[in-house]
C-alpha positions in Angstrom: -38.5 -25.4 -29.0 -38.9 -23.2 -25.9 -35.2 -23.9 -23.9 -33.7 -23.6 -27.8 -35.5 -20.0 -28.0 -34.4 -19.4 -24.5 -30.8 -20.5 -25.1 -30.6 -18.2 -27.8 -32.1 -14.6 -26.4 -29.9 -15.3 -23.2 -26.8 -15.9 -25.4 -27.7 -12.9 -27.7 -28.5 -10.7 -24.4 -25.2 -12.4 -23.0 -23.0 -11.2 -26.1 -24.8 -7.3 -25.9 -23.8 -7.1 -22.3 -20.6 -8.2 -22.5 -19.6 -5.7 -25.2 -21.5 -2.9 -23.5 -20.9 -3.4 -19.4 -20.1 -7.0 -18.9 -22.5 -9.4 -16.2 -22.9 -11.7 -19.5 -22.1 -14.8 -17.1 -25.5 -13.7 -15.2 -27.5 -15.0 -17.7 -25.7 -18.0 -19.7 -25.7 -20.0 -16.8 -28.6 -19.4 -14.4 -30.8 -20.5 -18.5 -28.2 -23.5 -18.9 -29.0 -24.8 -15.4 -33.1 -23.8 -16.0 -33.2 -26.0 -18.6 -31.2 -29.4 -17.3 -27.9 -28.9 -17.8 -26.0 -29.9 -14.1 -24.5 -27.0 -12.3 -20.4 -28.2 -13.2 -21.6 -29.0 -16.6 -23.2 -25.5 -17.2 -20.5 -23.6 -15.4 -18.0 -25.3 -18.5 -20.3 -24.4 -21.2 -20.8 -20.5 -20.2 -17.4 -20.6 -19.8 -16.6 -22.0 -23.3 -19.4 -19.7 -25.1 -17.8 -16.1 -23.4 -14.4 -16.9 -25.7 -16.1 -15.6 -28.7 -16.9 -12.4 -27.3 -13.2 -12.2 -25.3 -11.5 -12.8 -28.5 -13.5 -10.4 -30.4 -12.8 -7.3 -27.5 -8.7 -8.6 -27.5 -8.7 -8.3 -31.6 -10.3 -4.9 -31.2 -7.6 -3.8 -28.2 -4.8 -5.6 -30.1 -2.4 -2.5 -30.9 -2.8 -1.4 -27.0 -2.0 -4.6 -25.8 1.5 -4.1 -23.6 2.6 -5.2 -20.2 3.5 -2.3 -17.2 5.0 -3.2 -14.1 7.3 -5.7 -12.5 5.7 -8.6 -14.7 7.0 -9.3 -18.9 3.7 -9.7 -21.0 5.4 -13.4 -21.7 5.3 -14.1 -18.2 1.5 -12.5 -17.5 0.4 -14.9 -20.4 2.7 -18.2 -19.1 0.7 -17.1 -15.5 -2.4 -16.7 -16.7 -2.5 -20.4 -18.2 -1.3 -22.3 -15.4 -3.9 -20.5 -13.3 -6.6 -20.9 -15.8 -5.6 -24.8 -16.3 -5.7 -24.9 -11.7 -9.1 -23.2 -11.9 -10.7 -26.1 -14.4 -9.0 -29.1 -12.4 -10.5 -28.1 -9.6 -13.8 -27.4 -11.2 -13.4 -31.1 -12.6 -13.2 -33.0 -9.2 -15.9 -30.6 -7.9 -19.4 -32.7 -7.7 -22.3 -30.8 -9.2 -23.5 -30.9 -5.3 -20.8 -29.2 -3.8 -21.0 -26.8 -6.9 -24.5 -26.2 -6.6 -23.8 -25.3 -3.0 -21.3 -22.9 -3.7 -22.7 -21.2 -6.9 -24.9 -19.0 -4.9 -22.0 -17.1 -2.9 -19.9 -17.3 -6.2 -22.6 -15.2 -8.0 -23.2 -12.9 -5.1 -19.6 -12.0 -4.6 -19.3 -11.7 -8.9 -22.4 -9.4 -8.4 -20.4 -7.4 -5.6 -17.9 -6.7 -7.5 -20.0 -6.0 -10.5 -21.6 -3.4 -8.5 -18.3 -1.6 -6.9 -16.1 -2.4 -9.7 -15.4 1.2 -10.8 -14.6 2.3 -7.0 -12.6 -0.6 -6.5 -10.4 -0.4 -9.7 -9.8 3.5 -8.4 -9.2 2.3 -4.9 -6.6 0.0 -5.7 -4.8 1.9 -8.1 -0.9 1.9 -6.7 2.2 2.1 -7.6 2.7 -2.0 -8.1 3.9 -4.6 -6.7 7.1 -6.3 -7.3 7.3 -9.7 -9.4 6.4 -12.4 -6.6 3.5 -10.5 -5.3 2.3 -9.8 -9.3 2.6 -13.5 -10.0 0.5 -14.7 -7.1 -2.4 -11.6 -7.8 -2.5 -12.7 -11.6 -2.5 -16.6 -10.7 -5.1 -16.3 -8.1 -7.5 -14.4 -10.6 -6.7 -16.9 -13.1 -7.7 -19.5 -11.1 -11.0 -17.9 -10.0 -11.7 -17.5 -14.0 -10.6 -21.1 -14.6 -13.3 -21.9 -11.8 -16.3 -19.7 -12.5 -16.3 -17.5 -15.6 -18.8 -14.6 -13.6 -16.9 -11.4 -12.2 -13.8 -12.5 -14.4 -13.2 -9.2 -16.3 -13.4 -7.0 -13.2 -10.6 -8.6 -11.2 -8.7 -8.8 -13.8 -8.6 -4.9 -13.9 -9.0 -4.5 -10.1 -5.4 -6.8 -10.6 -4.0 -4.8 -13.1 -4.5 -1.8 -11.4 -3.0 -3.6 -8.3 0.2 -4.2 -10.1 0.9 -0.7 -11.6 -0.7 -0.3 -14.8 -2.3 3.2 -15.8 -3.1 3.2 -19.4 -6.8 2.2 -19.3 -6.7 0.9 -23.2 -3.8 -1.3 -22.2 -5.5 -2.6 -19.0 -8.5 -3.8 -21.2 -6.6 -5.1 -24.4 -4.6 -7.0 -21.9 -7.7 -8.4 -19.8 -9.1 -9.4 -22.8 -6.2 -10.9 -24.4 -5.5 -13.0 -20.7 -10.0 -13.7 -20.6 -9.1 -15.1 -24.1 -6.2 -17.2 -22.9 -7.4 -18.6 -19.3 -10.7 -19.4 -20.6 -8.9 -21.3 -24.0 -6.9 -23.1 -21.0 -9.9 -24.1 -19.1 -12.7 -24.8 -22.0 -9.8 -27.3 -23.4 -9.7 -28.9 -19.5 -13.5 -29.1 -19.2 -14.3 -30.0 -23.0 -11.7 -33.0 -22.2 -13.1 -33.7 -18.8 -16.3 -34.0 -20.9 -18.2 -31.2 -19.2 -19.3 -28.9 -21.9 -23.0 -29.4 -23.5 -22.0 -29.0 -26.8 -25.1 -28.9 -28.5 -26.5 -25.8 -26.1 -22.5 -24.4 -26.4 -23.0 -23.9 -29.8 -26.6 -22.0 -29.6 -25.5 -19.6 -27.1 -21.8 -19.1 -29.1 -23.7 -18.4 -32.0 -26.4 -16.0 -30.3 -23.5 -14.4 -28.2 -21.4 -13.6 -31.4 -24.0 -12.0 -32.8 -25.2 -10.3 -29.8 -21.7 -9.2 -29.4 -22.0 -7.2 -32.6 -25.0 -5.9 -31.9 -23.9 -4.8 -28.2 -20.1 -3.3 -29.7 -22.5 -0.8 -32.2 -24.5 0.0 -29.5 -21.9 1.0 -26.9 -19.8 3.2 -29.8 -23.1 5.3 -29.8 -23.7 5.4 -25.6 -20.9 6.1 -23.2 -23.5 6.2 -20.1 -24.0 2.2 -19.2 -25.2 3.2 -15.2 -28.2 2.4 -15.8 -27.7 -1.1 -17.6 -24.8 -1.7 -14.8 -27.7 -1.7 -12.3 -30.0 -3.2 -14.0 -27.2 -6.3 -14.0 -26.6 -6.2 -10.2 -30.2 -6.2 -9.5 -30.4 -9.5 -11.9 -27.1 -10.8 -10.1 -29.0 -10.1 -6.6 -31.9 -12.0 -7.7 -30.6 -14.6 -8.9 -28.3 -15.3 -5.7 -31.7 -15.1 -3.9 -33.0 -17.9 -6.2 -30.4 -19.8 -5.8 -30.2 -20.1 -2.8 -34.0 -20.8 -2.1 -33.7 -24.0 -5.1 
């Protein structure tokens, strides 16, 4: 009764903070590992429970949705897949030791750039990059998504940026739509690779939908998010620090 309860505040509180700041990632997993589920295992079934929540933001975004730059919006898609598709492979021949191991520095360097993501999406704003450099920037996010789900949203506009876009409602339809499509790519790996828990996938879906409703009113009504964005990095610290001591 108690992980079930638990499973479905953190999904709920996952889907709010997704629609409102992001950092959702934070909490899915650290509960799914609290209660059982091995590290790998409960990486794949975060992973798989975000999708509602990115396809939700991408329908929202869907008439801003456009590629700038050297790259086609066919070819950031086509990208996006193959990197997504990477990211789970190597997340399958990972061994929930070595994961545990590395799951610390993954949530301290998602809590990073949690913390500086507004800086460094106007630091990196340039003119773009031509179509080699593009591709390898958008596959090398990809496959960080397809890997670990935490931190994915803000590379994906710290890339964007990177490559030349400027419209800010185009930058986010389009992370969403590519969260949407890497994600797909790499649930569909893991589910496969039988690594989602689909009984506590389906809680936290559920929970995060709703959440996500919830969190989309909330953020319509409140533009200033500071304070919840550091109340997320100082969950992200912590639970780096307890990681690392387990």
């Amino acid at each position: 009764m108690v992980p079930t309860l638990v499973l479905c505040l953190a999904g709920f509180a996952a889907g709010a903070l997704n629609a409102v700041a992001g950092g959702g990632t934070f909490l899915t997993f650290p509960v799914l590992v609290w209660i059982g589920v091995p590290p790998v295992m409960a990486n794949a079934t975060a992973t798989l429970t975000a999708l509602p929540g990115y396809m939700g933001s991408a329908w929202g975004f869907r008439r801003d949705i456009r590629a700038e730059g050297a790259l086609s919006l066919g070819a950031l898609l086509g990208l996006t897949a193959a990197g997504g598709l990477a990211g789970a492979f190597l997340l399958t021949v990972t061994s929930d030791e070595a994961f545990a191991a590395i799951v610390p520095w993954l949530l301290f360097a998602a809590t990073l750039l949690f913390a500086f993501a507004p800086r460094l999406v106007s630091l990196m704003a340039a003119d773009g990059f031509g179509p080699a450099t593009s591709a390898a920037i958008v596959v090398g996010v990809a496959v960080y998504g397809g890997y670990f789900n935490g931190g994915l949203g803000i590379l994906l506009l710290a890339a964007l940026s990177l490559m030349g876009f400027t419209n800010l409602h185009a930058m986010n339809g389009l992370k969403n739509l590519l969260s949407v499509l890497l994600s797909t790519a790499s649930a569909l790996t893991l589910a496969l690779a039988g690594l989602v828990a689909w009984d506590n996938a389906l809680l936290l879906a559920a929970s995060a939908t709703v959440g996500g409703f919830v969190g989309a009113h909330y953020a319509r009504r409140r533009s200033d998010t500071a304070w919840l964005r550091a109340g997320i990095v100082v969950i992200g610290l912590a639970l780096t620090a307890a990681f690392l001591l387990a």
